[in-house]
BAFIRO-438475 format. One line per 8 residues: number of its first residue (from 0); their letters; for each residue x negated, y negated, z of N, C-alpha, C. Coordinates in pm, whole numbers, plus 50000, padded with zeros to 5 digits. Example, Ala and Ser with C-alpha at 12.3 -4.5 7.8 and 13.67 -1.06 7.14 Angstrom:
BEGIN
0 = as = 48681/50569/50780/48770/50450/50780/48680/50330/50780  48715/50225/50708/48633/50106/50714/48710/49997/50787;
% end
This chain:
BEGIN
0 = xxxxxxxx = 50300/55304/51590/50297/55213/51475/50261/55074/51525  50162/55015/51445/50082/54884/51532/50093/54776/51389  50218/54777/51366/50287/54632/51259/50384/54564/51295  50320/54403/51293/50397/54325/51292/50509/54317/51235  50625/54262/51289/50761/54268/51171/50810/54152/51071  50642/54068/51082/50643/53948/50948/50785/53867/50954  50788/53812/50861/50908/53721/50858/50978/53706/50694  51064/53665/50687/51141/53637/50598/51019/53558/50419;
8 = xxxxxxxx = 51025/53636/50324/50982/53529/50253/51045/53443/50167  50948/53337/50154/51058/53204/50043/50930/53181/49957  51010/53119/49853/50953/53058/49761/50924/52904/49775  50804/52894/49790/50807/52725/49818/50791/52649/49663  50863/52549/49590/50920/52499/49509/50867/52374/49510  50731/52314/49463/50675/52186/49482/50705/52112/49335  50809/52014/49352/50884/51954/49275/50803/51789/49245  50739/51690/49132/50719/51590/49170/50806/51474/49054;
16 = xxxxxxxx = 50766/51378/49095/50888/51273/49043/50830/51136/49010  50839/51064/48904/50854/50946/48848/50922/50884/48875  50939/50758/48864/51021/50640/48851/51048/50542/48931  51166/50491/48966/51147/50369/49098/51276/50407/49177  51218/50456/49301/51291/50519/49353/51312/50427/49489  51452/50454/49559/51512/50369/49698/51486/50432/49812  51358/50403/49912/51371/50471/50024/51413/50426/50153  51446/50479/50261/51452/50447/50391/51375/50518/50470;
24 = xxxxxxxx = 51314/50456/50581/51253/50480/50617/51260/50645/50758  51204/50722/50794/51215/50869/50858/51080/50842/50990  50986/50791/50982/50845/50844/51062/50738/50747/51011  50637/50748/51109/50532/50705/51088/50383/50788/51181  50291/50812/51037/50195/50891/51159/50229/50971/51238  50285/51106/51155/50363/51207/51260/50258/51332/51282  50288/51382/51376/50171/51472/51403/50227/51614/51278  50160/51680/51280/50208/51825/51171/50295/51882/51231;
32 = xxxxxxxx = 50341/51921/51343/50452/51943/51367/50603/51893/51329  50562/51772/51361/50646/51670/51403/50735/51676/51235  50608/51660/51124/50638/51661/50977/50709/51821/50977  50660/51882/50971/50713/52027/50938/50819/52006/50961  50898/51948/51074/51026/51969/51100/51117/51903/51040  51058/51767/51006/51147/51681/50902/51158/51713/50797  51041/51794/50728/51074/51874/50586/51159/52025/50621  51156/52058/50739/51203/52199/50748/51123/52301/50640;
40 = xxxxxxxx = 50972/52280/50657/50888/52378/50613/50766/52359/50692  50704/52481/50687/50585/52488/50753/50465/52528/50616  50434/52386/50565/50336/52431/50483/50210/52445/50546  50135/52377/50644/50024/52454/50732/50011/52383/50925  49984/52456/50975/49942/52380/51085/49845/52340/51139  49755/52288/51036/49648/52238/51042/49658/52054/51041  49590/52039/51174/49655/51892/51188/49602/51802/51122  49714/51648/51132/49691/51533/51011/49597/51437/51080;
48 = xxxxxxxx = 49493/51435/50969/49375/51318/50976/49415/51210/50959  49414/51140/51055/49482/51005/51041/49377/50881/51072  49255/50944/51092/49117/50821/51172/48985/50924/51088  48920/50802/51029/48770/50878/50970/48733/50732/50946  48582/50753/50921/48490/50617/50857/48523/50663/50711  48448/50499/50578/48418/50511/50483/48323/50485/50518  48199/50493/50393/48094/50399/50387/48125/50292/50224  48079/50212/50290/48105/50065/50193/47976/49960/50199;
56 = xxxxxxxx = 47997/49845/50063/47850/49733/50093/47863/49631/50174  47759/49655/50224/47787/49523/50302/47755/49404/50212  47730/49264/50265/47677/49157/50202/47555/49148/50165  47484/49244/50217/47344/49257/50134/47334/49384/50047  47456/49481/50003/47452/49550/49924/47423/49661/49954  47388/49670/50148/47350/49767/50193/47477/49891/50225  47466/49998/50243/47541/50089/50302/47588/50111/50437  47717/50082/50486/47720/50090/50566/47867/50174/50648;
64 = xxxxxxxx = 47913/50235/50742/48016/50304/50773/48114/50255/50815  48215/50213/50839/48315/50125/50917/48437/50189/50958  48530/50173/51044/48676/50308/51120/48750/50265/50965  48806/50384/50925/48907/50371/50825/49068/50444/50926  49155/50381/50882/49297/50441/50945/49377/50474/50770  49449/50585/50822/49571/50644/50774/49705/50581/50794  49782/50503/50704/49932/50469/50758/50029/50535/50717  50068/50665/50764/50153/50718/50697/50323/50699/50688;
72 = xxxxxxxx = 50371/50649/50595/50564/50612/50627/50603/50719/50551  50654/50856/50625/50794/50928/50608/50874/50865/50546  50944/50870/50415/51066/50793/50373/51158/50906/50315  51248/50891/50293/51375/50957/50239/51435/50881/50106  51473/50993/50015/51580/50883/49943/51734/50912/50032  51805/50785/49943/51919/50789/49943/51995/50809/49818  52048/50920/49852/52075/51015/49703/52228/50935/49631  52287/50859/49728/52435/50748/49650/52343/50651/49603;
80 = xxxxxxxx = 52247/50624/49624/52174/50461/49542/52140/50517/49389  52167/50427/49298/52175/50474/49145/52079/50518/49087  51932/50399/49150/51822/50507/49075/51753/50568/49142  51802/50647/49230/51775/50765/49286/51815/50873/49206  51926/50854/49139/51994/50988/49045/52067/51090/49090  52107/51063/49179/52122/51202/49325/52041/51243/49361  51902/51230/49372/51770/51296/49388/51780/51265/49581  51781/51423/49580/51770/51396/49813/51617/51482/49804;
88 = xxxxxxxx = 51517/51394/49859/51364/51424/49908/51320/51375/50012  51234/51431/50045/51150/51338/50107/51005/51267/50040  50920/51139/50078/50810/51123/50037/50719/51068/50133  50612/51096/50133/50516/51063/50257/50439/50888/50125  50446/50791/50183/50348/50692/50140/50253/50671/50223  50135/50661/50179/49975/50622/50260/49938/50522/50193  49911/50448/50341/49843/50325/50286/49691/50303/50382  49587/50299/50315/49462/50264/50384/49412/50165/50437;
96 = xxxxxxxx = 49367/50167/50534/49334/49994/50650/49153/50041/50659  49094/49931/50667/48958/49978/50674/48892/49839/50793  48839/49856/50871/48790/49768/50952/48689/49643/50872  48707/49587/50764/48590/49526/50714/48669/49403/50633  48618/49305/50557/48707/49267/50518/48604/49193/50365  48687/49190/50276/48644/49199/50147/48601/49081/50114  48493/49109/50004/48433/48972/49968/48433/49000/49800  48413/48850/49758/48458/48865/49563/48327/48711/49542;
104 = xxxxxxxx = 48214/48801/49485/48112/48700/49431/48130/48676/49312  48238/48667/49270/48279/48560/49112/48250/48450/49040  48325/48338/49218/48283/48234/49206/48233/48175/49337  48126/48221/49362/48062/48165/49466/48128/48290/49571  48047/48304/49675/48098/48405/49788/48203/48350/49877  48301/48386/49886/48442/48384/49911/48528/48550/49958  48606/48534/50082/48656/48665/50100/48800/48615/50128  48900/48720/50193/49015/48733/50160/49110/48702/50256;
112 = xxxxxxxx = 49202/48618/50278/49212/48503/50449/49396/48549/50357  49445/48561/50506/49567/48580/50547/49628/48504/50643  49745/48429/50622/49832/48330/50702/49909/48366/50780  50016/48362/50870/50090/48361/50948/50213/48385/50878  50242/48393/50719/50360/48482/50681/50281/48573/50558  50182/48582/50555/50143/48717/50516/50109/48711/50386  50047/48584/50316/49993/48542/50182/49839/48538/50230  49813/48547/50094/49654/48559/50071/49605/48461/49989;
120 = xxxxxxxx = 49482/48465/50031/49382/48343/49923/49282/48436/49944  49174/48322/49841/49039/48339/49844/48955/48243/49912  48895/48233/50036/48845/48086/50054/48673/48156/50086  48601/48035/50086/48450/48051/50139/48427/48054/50303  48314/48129/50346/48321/48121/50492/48298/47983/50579  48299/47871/50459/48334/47740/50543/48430/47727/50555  48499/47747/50441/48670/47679/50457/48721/47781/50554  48709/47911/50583/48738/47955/50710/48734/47945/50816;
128 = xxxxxxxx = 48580/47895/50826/48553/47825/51015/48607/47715/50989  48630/47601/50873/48688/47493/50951/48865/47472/50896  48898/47582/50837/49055/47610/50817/49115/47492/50728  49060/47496/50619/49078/47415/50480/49106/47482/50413  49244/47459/50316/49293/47519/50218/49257/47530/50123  49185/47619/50033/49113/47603/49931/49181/47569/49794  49116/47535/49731/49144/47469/49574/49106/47476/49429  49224/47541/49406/49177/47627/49267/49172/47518/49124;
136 = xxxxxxxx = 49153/47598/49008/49171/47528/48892/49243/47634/48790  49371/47533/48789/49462/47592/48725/49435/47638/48537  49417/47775/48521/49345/47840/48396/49482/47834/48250  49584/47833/48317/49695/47870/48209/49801/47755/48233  49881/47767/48102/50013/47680/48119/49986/47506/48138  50132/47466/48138/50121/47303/48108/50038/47227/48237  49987/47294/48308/49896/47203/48417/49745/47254/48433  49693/47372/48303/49599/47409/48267/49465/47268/48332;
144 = xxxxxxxx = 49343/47357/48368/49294/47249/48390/49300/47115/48487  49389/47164/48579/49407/47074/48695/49416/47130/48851  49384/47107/48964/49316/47175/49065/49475/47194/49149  49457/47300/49272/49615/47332/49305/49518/47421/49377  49612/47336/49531/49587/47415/49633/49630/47567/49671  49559/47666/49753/49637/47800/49745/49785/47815/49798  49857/47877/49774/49972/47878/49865/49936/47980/49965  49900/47843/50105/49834/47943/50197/49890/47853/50294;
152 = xxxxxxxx = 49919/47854/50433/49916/47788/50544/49768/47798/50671  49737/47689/50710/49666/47697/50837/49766/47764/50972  49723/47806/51073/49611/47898/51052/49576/47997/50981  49463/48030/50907/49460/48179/50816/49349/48216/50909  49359/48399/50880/49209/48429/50921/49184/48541/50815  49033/48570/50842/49017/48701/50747/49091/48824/50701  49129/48878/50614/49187/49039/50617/49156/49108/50632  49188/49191/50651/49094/49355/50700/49124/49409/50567;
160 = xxxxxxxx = 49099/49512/50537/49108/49534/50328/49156/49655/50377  49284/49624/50306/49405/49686/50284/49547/49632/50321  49481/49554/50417/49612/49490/50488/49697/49396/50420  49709/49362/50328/49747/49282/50218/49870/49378/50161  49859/49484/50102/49938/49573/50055/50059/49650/50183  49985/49617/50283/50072/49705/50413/50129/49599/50424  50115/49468/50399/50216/49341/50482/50344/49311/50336  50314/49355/50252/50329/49336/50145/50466/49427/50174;
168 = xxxxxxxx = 50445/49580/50184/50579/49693/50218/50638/49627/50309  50608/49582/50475/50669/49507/50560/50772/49460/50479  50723/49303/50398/50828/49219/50363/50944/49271/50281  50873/49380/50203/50986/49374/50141/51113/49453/50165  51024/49586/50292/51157/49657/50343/51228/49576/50467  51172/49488/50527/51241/49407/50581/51361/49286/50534  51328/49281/50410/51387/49160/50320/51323/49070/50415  51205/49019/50424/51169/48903/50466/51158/48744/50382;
176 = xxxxxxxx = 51210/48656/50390/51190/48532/50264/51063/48467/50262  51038/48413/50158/50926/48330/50158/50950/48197/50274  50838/48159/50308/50820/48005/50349/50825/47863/50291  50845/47907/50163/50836/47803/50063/50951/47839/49992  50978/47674/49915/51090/47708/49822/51054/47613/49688  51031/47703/49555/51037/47639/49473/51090/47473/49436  50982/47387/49347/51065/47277/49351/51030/47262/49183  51155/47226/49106/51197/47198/48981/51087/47025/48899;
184 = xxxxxxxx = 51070/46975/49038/51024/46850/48981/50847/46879/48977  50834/46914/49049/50640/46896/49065/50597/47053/49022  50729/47133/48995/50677/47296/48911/50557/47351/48998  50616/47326/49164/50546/47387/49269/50677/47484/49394  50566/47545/49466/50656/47569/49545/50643/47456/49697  50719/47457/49790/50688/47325/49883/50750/47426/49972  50647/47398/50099/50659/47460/50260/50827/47432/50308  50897/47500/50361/51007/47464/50435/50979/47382/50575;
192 = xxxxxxxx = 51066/47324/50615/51046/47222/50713/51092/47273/50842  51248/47355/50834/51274/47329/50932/51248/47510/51021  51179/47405/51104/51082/47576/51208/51171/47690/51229  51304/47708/51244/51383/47798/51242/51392/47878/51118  51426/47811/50990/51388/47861/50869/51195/47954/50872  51137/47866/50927/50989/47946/50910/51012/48034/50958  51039/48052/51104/51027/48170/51189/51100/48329/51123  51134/48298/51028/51232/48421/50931/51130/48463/50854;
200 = xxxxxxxx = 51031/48368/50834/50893/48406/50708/50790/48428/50783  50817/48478/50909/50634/48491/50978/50637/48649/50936  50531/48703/50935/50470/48827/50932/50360/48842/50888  50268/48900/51030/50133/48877/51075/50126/48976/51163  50049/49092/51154/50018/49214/51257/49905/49123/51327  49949/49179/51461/49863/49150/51554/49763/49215/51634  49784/49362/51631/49703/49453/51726/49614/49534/51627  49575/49472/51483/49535/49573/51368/49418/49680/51449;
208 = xxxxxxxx = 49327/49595/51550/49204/49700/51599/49242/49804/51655  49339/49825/51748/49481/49929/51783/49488/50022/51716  49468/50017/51538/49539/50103/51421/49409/50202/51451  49283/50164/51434/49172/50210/51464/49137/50277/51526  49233/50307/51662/49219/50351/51785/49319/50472/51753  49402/50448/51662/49517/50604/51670/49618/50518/51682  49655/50387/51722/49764/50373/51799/49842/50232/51719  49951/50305/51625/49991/50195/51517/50165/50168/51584;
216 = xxxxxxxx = 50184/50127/51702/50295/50138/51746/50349/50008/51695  50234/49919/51706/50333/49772/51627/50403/49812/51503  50318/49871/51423/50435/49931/51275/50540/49997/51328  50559/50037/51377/50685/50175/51446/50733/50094/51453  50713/49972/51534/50831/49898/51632/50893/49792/51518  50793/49767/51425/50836/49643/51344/50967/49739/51214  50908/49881/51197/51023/49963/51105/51128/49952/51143  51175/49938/51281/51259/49982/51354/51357/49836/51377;
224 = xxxxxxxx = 51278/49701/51319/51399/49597/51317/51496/49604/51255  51492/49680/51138/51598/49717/51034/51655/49838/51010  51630/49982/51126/51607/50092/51089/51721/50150/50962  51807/50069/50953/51899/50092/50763/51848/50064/50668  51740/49974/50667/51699/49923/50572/51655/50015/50446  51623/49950/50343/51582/50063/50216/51476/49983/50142  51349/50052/50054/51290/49932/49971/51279/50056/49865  51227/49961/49777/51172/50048/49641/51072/50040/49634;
232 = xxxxxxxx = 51012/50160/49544/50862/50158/49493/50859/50249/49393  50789/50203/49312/50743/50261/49189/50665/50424/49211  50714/50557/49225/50700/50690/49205/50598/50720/49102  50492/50737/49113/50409/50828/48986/50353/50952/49019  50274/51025/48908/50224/51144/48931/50107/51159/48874  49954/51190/48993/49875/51174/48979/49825/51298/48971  49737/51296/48841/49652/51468/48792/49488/51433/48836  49450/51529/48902/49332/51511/48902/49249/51627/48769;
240 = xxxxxxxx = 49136/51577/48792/49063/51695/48660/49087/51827/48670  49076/51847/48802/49130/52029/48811/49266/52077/48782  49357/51980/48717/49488/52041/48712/49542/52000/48786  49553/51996/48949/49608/51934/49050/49687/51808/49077  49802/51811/49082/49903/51711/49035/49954/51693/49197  49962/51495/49232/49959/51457/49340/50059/51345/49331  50204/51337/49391/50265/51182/49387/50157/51103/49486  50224/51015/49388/50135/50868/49374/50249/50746/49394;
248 = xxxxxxxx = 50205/50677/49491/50269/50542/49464/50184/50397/49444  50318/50356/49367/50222/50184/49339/50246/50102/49446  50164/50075/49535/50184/50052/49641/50178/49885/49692  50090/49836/49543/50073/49707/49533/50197/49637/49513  50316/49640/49480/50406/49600/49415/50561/49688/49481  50606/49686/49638/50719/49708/49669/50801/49670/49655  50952/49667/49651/51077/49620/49587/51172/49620/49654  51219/49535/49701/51308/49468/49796/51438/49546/49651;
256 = xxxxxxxx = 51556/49617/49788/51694/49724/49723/51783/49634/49636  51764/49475/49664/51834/49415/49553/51776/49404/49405  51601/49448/49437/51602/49402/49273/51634/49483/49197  51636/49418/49056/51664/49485/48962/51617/49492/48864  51561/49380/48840/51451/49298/48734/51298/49350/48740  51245/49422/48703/51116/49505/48715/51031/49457/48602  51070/49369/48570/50938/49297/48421/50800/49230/48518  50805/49200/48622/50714/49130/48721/50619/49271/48763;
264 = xxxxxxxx = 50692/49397/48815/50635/49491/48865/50579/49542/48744  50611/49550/48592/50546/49605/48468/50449/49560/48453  50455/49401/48437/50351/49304/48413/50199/49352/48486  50277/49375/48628/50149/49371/48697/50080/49524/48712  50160/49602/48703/50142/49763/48617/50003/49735/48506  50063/49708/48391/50026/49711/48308/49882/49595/48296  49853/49509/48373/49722/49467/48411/49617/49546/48469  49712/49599/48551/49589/49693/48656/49550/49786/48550;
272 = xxxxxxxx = 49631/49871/48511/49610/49947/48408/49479/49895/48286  49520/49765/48222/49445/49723/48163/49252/49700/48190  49268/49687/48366/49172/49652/48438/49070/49830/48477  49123/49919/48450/49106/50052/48453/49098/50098/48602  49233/50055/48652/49311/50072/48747/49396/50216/48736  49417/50288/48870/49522/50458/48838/49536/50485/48700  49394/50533/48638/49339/50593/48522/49405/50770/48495  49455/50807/48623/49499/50922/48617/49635/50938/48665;
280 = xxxxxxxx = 49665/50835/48682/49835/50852/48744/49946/50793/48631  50039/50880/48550/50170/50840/48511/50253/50797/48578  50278/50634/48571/50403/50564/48618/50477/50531/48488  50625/50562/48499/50730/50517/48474/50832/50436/48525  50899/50343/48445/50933/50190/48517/51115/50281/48459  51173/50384/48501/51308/50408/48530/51346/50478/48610  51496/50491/48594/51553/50534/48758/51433/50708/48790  51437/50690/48937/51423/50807/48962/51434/50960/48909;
288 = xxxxxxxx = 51309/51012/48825/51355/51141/48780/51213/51254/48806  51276/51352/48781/51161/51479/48832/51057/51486/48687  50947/51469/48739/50863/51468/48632/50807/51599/48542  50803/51584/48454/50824/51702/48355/50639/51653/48269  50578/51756/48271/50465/51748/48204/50436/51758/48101  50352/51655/48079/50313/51643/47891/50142/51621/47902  50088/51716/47743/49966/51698/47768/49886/51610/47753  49787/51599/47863/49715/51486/47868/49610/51595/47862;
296 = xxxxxxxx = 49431/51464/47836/49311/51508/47845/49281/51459/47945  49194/51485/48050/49179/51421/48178/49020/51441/48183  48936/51528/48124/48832/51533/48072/48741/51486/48090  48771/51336/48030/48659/51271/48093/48649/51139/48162  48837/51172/48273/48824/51112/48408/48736/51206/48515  48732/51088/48610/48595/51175/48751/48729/51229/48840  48707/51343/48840/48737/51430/48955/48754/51269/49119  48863/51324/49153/48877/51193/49273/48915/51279/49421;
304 = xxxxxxxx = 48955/51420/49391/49016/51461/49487/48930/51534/49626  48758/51556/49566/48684/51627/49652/48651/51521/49785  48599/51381/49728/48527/51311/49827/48669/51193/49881  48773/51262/49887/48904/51214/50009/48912/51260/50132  48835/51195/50248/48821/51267/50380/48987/51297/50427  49082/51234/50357/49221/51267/50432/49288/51403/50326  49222/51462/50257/49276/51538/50208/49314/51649/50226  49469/51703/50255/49479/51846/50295/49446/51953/50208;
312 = xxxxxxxx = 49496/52066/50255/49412/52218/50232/49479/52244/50067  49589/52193/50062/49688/52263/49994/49752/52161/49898  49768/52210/49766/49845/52120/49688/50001/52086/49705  50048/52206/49769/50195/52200/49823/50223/52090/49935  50107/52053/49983/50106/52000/50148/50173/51838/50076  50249/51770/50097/50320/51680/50060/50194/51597/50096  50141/51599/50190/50049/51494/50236/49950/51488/50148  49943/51558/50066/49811/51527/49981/49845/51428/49918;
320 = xxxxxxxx = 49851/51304/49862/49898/51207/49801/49814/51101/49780  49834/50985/49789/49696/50875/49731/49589/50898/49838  49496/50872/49719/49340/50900/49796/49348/50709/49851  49243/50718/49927/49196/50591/49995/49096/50499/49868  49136/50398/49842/49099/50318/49731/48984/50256/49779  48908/50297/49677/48746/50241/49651/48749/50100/49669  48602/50098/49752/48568/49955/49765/48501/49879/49650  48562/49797/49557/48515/49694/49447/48436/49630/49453;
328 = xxxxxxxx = 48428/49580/49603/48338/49434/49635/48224/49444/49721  48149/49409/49753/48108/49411/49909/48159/49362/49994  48145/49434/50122/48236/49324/50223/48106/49324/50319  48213/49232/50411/48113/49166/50556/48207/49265/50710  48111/49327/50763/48220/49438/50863/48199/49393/50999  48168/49225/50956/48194/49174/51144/48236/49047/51094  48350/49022/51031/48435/48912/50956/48530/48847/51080  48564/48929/51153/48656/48911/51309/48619/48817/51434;
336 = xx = 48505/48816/51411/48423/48706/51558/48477/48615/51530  48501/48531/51434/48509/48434/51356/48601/48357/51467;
% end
């Protein structure tokens, strides 16, 4: 007799979930093994793509390829935090880094400059080489119509596009503070003074070309200042046209475990949305719950799930989760000499 004696079978049970849920952090960029074991399943052993090109425009509109990286954070809930619900999971979040860095011809060509605690502007590639804070004109409210510098500090340099949203999770699972502190009289915010206070508001990756290479150990090491720490994020569930249902997170908008107040994270929900932003993903703004399906037409959204070079085999594979977000703008993919 020439049969194997197989193994035990299970039912694998792919459960997904809404709402705003409390995680802590488990892994980063784990090999398939490494994951299998933290889920205690072996959904395949086919290993995780964590390095591929996109192609994107350049500044002349041309086509061109550039290293894209995978950031993957392992998180856990914590099933005593309230809007968790008792809910014990795990969730893989991806966030995409792309070697290039974005440009917005709106108003005049201008790309996307990052400071030394991890705010963004828009400035032109002068005000970059000569590190001038650029200056807006205020569109709304009682100072409508009057110019206001970015809240940005010198030195800034270019972003790499994506990195905005990854510094963004940093702060907030770190509880990092701002650099500035609101002021009541001039209905601004004003730089803090004293350098000890700053040094609490720096956060600025340093080895990003590293990420490129495979090798994202500065994130590891920076998870690991707080390894108790917990943040929130907004849970959704993304259908593609084939039926295929994928958690989704809002990744723009993380949530430091004290808040509570989520009208800021709606607001800005409900813009993107407006802007025809995650056209296929249901978010819900309450506690943590298992999402239960209602019919939608999806019809005549575009299919998103074929042309995702990080996409696994399997809908069960937890890793299947946000695709890598389209480039809007053109960018410039030698922004770094600078």
């Amino acid at each position: 007799m020439a049969v194997a004696t197989g193994q035990e079978s299970k039912e694998v049970v792919v459960k997904r979930y809404v709402g705003i849920a409390a995680l802590k952090f488990v892994a980063l960029n784990p090999t398939r093994e490494e994951l299998n074991n933290i889920l205690g399943q072996d959904f395949t052993n086919e290993e995780i793509k964590y390095i591929d090109e996109t192609t994107v425009k350049d500044k002349d509109q041309k086509d061109v390829n550039v290293p894209r990286v995978r950031i993957s954070f392992v998180m856990k809930t914590d099933p005593q935090i309230a809007c968790n619900n008792g809910i014990d999971t795990h969730f893989i979040v991806n966030y995409f880094m792309s070697k290039n860095a974005v440009y917005s011809f709106k108003d005049g060509v201008k790309l996307q400059v990052i400071d030394a605690y991890g705010r963004t502007a828009w400035a032109t590639p002068e005000q970059l080489k000569e590190q001038v804070v650029p200056e807006y004109i205020i569109k709304n409210g009682p100072r409508k119509g009057q110019s206001m510098k970015a809240n940005i500090s010198v030195p800034f340099r270019a972003a790499y596009q994506g990195e905005e949203n990854i510094v963004k999770f940093i702060k907030a699972f770190l509880v990092i503070p701002r650099p500035d502190a609101w002021n009541n009289d001039t209905k601004t915010y004003v730089m803090k003074t004293d350098a000890k206070e700053l040094e609490k508001s720096a956060c600025q990756l340093d080895d990003i070309k590293k990420y490129f290479e495979g090798n994202v150990n500065e994130i590891a090491k920076i998870m690991k200042f707080q390894p108790n720490n917990t943040v929130k994020m907004l849970v959704g569930v993304r259908t593609a046209q084939n039926g295929a249902q994928y958690q989704d997170f809002y990744v723009q908008h993380p949530l430091t475990l004290s808040t509570t107040d989520y009208k800021t994270l709606e607001n800005d929900l409900n813009e993107d949305k407006a802007a025809g932003r995650h056209p296929s993903t249901e978010y819900r703004v309450v506690n943590l719950s298992e999402f239960t399906v209602k019919a939608s037409d999806y019809s005549k959204e575009p299919e998103k799930t074929a042309d995702d070079p990080f996409a696994a085999t399997s809908a069960s594979d937890p890793f299947v989760g946000q695709e890598a977000p389209a480039t809007e703008m053109p960018i410039d993919t030698d922004p770094f000499a600078m």
